[in-house]
C-alpha positions in Angstrom: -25.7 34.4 -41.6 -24.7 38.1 -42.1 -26.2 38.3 -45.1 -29.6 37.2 -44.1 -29.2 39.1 -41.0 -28.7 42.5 -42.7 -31.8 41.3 -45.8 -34.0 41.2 -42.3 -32.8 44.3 -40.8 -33.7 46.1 -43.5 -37.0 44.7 -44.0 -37.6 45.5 -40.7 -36.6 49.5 -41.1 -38.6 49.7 -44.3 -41.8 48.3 -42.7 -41.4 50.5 -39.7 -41.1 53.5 -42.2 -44.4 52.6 -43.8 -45.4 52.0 -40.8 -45.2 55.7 -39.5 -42.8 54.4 -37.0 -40.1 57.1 -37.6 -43.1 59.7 -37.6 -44.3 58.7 -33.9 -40.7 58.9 -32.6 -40.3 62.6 -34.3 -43.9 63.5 -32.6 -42.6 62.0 -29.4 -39.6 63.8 -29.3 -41.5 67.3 -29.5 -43.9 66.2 -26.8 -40.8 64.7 -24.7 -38.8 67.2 -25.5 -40.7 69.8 -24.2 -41.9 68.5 -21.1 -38.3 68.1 -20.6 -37.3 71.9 -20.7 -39.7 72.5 -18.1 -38.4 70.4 -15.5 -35.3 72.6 -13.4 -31.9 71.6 -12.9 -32.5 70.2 -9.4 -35.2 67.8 -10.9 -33.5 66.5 -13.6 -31.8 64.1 -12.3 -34.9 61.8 -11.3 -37.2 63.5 -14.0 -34.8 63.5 -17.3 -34.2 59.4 -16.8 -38.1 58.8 -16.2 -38.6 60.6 -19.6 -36.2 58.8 -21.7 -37.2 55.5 -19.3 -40.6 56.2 -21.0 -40.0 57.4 -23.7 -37.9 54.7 -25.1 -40.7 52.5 -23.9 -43.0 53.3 -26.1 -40.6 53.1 -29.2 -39.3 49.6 -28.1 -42.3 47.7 -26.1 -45.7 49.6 -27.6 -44.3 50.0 -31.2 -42.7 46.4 -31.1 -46.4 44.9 -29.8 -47.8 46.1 -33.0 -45.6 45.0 -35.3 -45.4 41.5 -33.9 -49.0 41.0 -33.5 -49.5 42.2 -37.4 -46.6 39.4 -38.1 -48.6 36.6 -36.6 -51.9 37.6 -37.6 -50.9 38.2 -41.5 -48.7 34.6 -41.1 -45.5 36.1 -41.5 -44.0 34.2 -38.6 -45.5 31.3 -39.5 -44.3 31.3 -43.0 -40.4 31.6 -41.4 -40.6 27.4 -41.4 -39.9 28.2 -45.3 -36.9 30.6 -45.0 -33.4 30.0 -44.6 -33.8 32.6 -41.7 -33.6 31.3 -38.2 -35.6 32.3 -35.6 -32.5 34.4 -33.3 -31.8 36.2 -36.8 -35.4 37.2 -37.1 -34.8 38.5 -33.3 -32.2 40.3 -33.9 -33.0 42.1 -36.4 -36.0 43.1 -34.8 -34.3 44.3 -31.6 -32.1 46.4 -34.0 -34.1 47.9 -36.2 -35.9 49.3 -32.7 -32.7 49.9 -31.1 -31.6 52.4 -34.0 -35.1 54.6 -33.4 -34.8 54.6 -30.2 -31.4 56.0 -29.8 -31.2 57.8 -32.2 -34.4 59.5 -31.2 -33.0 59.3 -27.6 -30.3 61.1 -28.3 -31.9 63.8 -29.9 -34.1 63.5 -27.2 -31.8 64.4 -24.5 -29.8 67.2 -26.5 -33.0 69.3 -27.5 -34.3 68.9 -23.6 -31.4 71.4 -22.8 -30.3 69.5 -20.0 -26.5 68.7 -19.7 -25.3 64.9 -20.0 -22.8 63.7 -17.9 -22.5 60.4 -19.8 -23.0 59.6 -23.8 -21.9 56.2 -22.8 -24.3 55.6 -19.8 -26.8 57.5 -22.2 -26.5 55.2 -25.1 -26.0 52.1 -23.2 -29.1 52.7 -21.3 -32.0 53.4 -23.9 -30.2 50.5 -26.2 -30.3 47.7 -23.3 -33.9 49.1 -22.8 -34.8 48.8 -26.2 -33.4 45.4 -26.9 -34.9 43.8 -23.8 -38.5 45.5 -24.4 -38.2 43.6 -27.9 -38.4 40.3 -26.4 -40.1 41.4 -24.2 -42.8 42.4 -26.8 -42.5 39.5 -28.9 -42.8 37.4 -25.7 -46.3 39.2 -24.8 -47.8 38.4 -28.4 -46.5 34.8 -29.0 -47.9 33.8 -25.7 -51.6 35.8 -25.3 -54.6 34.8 -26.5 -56.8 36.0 -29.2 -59.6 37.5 -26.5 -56.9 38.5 -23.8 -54.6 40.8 -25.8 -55.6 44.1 -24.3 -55.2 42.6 -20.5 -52.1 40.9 -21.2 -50.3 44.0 -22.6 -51.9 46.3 -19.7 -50.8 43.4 -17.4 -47.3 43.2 -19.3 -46.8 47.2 -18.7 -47.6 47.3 -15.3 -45.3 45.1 -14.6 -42.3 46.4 -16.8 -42.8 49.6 -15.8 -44.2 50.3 -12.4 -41.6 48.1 -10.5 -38.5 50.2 -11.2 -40.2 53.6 -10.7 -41.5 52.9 -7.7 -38.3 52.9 -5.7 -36.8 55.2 -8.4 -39.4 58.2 -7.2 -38.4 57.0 -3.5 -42.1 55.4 -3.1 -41.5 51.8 -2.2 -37.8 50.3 -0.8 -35.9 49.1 -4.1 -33.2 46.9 -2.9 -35.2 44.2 -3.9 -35.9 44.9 -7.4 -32.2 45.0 -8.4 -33.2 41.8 -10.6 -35.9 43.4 -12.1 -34.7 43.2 -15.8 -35.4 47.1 -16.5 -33.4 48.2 -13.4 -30.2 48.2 -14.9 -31.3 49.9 -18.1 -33.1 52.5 -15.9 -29.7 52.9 -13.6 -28.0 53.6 -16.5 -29.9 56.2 -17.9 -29.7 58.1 -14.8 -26.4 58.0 -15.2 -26.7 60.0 -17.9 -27.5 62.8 -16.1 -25.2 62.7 -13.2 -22.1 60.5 -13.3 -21.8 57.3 -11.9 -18.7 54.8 -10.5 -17.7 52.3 -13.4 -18.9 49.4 -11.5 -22.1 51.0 -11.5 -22.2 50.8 -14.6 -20.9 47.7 -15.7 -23.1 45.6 -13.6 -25.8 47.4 -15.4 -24.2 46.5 -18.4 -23.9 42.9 -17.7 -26.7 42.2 -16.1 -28.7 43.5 -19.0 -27.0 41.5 -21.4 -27.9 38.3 -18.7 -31.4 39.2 -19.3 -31.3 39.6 -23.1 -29.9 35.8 -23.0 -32.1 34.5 -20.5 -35.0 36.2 -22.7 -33.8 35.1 -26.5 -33.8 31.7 -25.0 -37.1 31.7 -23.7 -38.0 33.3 -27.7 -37.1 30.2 -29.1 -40.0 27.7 -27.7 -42.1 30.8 -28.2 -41.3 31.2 -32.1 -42.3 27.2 -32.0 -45.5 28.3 -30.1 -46.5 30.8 -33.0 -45.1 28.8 -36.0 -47.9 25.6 -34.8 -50.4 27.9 -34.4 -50.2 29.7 -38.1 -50.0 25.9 -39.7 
């Protein structure tokens, strides 16, 4: 299993490379990066977690939209029914070949915006529970949308994975009752970043992000069924 879990991970990397993957994180983080150094002390600790918030978006969710849609148009995932891999390897690998560009990007991310980190830990934790759950996520979106409904379902698919947690997070709508919104705890964490927070704090945002990638990888698996019938 290790073996063919590592063979995937790094066919993964070397089509994101081709892909320009790794040049749209390193363009990112200058844009990112910048927009980061403007933002004062005071602000950054709503305004530095939005950017990575978004930031790892796009490296996760947008990026991870492409590559699965170019996997089920070419066949790819239909042509998994003859490989030894299974379909939570192919997963996986996917959510970690992502995870590694995003925080390692991140990272870099949060050094060059010259603001000081309270948290490695919380850092880390966050943009990689993001990532990870934005995979799904992603794969998710494409296994299930139609041919002619691919542009609403991913602006549909955004608004909803993004807007929801912001809103309370810039104080515009009460937020008590989005703490099961599956990017909360990702977003909590990468505030916590920035300004410390208890150790409960962050463990339930640990654990209920790792609830979500569960629920989510079992919900993948009637969905990689879904895509594999409709390459045959």
């Amino acid at each position: 299993m290790m073996r063919r879990l590592l063979a995937c991970l790094a066919r993964d990397l070397k089509v994101q490379y081709r892909a320009r993957y790794v040049l749209t994180a390193l363009l990112a983080l200058v844009v990112w990066a910048a927009a980061m150094r403007m933002v004062s002390e005071a602000g950054a600790y709503v305004m530095a977690p939005a950017f990575l918030f978004l930031n790892t978006f796009l490296l996760s969710f947008s990026l991870g939209l492409r590559q699965a849609t170019s996997e089920k148009h070419t066949g790819v995932l239909a042509a998994l029914d003859a490989s030894p891999l299974r379909p939570h390897e192919y997963l996986a690998a996917r959510a970690v070949s992502l995870t590694l560009i995003a925080g390692a990007q991140n990272l870099a991310l949060a050094i060059a915006g010259g603001k000081q980190i309270a948290s490695y830990m919380a850092l880390l934790g966050g943009v990689c529970s993001e990532s990870i759950l934005l995979s799904l996520f992603a794969f998710l979106v494409t296994a299930y949308t139609r041919p002619g409904n691919v542009v609403l379902a991913r602006i549909v698919a955004s608004g909803m994975l993004l807007v929801p947690p912001l809103l309370p997070f810039f104080g515009y709508a009460p937020g008590s009752w989005l703490i099961l919104h599956p990017l909360q705890g990702p977003l909590v964490l990468l505030q916590g970043a920035f300004f410390r927070l208890p150790g409960t704090t962050v463990a339930m945002s640990l654990a209920g992000s790792a609830a979500w990638a569960m629920l989510l990888l079992a919900a993948c698996r009637p969905a990689m069924g879904r895509v594999r019938r409709e390459g045959c």
